[in-house]
C-alpha positions as CSV (number, residue, x, y, z in Angstrom):
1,X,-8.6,12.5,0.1
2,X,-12.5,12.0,-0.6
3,X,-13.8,11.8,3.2
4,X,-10.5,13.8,4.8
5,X,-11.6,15.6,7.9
6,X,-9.4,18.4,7.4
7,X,-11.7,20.8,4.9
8,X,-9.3,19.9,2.1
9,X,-11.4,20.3,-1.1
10,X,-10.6,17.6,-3.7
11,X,-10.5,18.8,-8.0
12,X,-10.5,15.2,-9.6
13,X,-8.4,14.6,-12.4
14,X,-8.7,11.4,-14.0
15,X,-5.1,11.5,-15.8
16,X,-2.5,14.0,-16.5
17,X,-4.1,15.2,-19.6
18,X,-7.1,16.6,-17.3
19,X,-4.7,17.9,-14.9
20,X,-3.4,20.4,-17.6
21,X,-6.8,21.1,-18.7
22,X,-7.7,22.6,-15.3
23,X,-4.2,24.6,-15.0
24,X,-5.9,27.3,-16.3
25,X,-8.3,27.6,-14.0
26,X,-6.0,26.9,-11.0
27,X,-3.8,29.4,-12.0
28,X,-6.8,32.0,-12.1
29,X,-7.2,31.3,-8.2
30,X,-4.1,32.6,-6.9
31,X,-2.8,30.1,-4.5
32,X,-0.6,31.7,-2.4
33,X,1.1,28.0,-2.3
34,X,1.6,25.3,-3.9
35,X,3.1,21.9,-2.9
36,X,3.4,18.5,-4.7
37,X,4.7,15.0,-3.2
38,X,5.3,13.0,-6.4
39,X,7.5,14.1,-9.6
40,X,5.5,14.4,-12.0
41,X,3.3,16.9,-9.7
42,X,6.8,18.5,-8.8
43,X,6.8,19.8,-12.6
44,X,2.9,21.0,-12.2
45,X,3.6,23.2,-9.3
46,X,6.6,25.1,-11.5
47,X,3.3,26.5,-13.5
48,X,0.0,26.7,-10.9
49,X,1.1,30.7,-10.8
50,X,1.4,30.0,-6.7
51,X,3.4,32.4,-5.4
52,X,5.2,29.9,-3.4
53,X,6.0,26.1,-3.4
54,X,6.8,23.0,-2.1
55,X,8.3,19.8,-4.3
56,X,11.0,17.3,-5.1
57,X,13.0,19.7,-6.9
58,X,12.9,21.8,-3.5
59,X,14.8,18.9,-1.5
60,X,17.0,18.0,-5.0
61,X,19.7,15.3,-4.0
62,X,17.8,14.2,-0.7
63,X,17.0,10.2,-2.2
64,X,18.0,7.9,0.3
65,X,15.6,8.6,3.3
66,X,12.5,6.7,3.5
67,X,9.8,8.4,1.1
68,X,7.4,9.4,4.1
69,X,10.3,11.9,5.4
70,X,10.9,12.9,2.1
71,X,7.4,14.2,1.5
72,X,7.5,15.6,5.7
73,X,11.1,17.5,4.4
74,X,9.2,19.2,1.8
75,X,7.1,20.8,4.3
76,X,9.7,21.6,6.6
77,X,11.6,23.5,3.6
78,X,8.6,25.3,3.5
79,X,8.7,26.3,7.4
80,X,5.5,24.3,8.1
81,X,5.1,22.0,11.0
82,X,4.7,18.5,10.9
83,X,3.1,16.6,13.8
84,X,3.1,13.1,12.5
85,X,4.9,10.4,10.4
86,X,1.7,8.4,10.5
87,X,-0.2,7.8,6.8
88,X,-3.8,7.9,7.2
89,X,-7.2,6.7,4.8
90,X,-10.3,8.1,5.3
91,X,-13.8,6.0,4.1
92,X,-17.5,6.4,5.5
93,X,-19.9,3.8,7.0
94,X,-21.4,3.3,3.9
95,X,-18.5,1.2,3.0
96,X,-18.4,-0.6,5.9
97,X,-21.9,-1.6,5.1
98,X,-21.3,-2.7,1.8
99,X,-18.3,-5.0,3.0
100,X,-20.5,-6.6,5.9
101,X,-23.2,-7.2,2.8
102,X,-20.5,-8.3,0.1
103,X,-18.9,-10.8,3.0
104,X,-22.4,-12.1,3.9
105,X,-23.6,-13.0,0.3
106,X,-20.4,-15.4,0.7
107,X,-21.3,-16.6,4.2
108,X,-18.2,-15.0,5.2
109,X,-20.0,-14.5,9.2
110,X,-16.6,-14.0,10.5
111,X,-16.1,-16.8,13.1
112,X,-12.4,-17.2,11.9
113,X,-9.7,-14.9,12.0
114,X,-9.7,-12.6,8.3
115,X,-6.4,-11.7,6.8
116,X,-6.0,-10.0,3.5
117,X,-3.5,-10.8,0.8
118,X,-2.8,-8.9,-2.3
119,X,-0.9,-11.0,-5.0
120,X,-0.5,-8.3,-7.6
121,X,2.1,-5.2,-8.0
122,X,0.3,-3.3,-11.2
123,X,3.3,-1.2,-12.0
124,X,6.4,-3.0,-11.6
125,X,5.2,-7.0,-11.9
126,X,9.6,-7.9,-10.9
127,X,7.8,-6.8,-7.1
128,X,5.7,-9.7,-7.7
129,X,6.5,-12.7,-5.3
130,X,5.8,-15.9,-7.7
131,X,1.7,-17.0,-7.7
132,X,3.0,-20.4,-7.1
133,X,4.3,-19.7,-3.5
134,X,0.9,-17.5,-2.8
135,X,-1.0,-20.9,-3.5
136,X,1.2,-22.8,-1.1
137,X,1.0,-19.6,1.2
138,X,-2.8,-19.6,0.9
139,X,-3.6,-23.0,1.2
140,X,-1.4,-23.3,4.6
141,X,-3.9,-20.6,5.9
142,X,-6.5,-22.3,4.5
143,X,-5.5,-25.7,6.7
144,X,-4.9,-23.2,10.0
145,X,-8.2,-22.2,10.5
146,X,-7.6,-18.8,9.1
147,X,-10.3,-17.3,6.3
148,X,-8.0,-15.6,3.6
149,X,-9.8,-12.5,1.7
150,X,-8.2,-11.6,-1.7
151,X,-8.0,-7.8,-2.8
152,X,-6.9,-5.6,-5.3
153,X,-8.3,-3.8,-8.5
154,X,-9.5,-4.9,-11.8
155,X,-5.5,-5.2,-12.9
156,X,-5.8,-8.2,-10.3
157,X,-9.1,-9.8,-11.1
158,X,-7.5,-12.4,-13.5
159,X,-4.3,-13.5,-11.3
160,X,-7.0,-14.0,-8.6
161,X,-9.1,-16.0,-10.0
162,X,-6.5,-18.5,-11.0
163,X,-5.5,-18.5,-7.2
164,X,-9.1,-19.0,-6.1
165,X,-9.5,-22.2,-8.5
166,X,-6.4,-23.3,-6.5
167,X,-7.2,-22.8,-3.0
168,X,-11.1,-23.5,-2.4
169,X,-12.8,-21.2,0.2
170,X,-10.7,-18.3,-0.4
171,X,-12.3,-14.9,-0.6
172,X,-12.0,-13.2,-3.4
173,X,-12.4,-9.3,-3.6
174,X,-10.1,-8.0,-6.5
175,X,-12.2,-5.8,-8.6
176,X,-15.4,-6.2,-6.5
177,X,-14.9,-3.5,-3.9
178,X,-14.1,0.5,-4.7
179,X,-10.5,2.0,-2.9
180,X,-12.7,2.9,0.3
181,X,-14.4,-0.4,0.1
182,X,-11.6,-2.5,0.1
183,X,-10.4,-0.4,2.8
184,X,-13.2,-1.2,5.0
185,X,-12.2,-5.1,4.4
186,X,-8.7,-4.4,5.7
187,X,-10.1,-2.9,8.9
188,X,-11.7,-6.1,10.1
189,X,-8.4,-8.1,9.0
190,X,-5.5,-9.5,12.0
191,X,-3.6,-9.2,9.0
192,X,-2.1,-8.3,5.7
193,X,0.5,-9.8,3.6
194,X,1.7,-8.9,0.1
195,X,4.3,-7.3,-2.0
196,X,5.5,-3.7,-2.2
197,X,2.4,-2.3,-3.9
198,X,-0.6,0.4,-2.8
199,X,-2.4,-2.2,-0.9
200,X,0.7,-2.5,1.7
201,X,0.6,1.0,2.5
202,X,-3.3,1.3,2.7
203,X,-3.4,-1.9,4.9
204,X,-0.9,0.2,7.4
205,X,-2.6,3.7,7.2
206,X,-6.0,2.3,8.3
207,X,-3.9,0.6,11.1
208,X,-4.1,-3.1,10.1
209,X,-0.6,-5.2,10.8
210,X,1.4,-6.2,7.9
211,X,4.1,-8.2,6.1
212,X,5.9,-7.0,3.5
213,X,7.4,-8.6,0.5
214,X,10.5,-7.3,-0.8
215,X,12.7,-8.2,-3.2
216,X,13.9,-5.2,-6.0
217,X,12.7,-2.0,-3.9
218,X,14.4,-1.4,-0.6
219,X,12.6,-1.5,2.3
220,X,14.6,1.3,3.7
221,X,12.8,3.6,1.3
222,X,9.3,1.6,1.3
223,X,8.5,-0.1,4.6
224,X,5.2,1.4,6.1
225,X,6.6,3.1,9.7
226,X,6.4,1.7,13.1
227,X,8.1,-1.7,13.4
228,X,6.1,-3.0,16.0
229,X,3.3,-3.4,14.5
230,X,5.1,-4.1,10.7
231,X,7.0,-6.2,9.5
232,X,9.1,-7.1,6.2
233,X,10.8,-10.0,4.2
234,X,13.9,-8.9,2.1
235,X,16.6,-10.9,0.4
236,X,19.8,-8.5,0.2
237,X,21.1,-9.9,-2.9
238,X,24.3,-8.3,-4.2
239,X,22.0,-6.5,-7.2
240,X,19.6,-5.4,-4.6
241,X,18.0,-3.2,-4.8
242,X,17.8,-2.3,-8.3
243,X,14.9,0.1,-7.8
244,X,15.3,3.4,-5.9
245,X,12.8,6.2,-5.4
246,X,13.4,9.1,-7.9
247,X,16.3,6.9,-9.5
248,X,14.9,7.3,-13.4
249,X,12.5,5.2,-15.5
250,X,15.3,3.3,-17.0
251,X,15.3,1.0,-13.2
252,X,12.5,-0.5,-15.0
253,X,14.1,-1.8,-17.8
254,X,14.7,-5.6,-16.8
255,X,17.7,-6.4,-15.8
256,X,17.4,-10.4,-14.6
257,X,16.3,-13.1,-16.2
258,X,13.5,-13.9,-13.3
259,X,13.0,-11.8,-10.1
260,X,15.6,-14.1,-7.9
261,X,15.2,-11.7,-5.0
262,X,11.3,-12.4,-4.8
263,X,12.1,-15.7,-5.5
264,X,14.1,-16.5,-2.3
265,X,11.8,-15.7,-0.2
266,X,10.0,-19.2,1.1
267,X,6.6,-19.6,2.2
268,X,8.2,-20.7,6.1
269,X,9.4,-17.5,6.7
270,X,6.7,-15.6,5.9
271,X,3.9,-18.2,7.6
272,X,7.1,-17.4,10.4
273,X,6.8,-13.9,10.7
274,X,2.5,-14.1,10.2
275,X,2.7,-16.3,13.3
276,X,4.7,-13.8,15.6
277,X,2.8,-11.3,14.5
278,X,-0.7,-11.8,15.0
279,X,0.5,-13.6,18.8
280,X,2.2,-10.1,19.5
281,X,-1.4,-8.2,18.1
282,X,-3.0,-10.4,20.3
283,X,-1.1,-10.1,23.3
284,X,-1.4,-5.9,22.9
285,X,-4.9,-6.4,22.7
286,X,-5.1,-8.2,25.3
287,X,-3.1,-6.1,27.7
288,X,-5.3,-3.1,27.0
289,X,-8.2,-5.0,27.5
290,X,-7.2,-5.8,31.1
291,X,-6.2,-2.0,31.4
């Protein structure tokens, strides 16, 4: 929410603990309303002293939609409008600057077509499809033509560097580049491919393509809107998915030997589904160009 266009002042919290520090002070403002889109938040509105509110307990028994319409039913429980289904990120040119300078230093002068791949998946590592199959992934790219740029944030630096020594030429950027920053890489992307994680859904709210890997979350609940221009991998195993929004912290408790789901998904269908893809973004491009 740091550069929103909408007026909407920001009080940073680092952790929870600082969150409860400040209830004291938010509840001496007198919010007329209060309104939280994750569950732990949905306990923090209960004391904010706002005279109304907006959380999951408000839409209580409403799990199976797609999360997006579950945070867009908790405004329209509260009456309020809600014009769009579309995610959005917000940076300044300041970190588009420091990407163009951070790709030059690597003479990265983008003659070849950039696509950004996050390995990682920081809080649930079953979401993980195996580093072994990004290698084989990455080095197909490689042999393409295409220049492959590596994100993510410091809880990725290590797997990344052990796919760098693997694949020579590769771009690394996990842990070099702030949220914004790495959001400014995305935007000069054709692509991005990786697994259910925070990069997926930032990739698709600054309007970049993607493929999604999924294997123990269901797509259903997780997949970034508007098909066209999005796309997903997903083995339905019997046990999938054995992850649900709001389903309790004991989903994470393991309950496979090895993440088979992830597993079944080959490096063919995704280079498969990257192919049709970026010809389709390509094509749409092209067609408004001639417009």
């Amino acid at each position: 929410m740091q550069h929103n266009p909408y007026q909407i002042s920001v009080l940073r919290c680092a952790d929870q603990w600082q969150l409860l520090k400040a209830m004291n002070m938010i509840r001496r403002e007198n919010y007329d309303l209060a309104i939280s889109f994750t569950h732990f938040g949905s306990y923090f509105t209960k004391y904010c002293a706002a005279s109304c509110r907006g959380d999951f307990f408000s839409i209580a028994g409403q799990t199976e939609q797609p999360v997006i319409q579950l945070c867009l039913d908790i405004l329209r429980e509260l009456g309020l409008k809600t014009g769009s289904d579309r995610t959005e990120f917000w940076f300044e040119d300041a970190d588009r600057l420091k990407v163009d300078r951070f790709l030059e230093s690597i003479g990265c002068l983008g003659a070849r077509p950039l696509v950004a791949v996050h390995c990682g998946g920081h809080y649930f590592i079953r979401k993980r499809w195996p580093a072994e199959k990004f290698v084989e992934l990455l080095l197909e790219l490689r042999l393409s033509g295409v220049e492959v740029a590596l994100i993510g944030g410091t809880e990725d630096v290590a797997n990344s560097l052990a796919i760098q020594a693997l694949v020579p030429g590769v771009i690394n950027a996990a842990g070099a580049l702030r949220l914004s920053q790495t959001a400014a890489l995305m935007e000069r992307c054709e692509l991005f491919i990786g697994n259910d994680s925070g990069p997926l859904h930032l990739a698709a709210a600054v309007g970049v393509p993607t493929i999604g890997l999924y294997g123990p979350t269901d797509p259903a609940q997780f997949y970034p809107y508007h098909p066209t221009r999005h796309r997903y991998i997903y083995k339905a195993l019997p046990c999938s998915p054995c992850y649900r929004f709001g389903g309790g912290l004991w989903q994470f408790v393991p309950k496979c030997s090895r993440p088979y789901c992830m597993e079944a998904i080959s490096v063919a269908e995704v280079i498969d589904e990257m192919t049709g893809l970026l010809c389709q973004n390509r094509q749409s491009l092209l067609a408004k160009g001639q417009r």
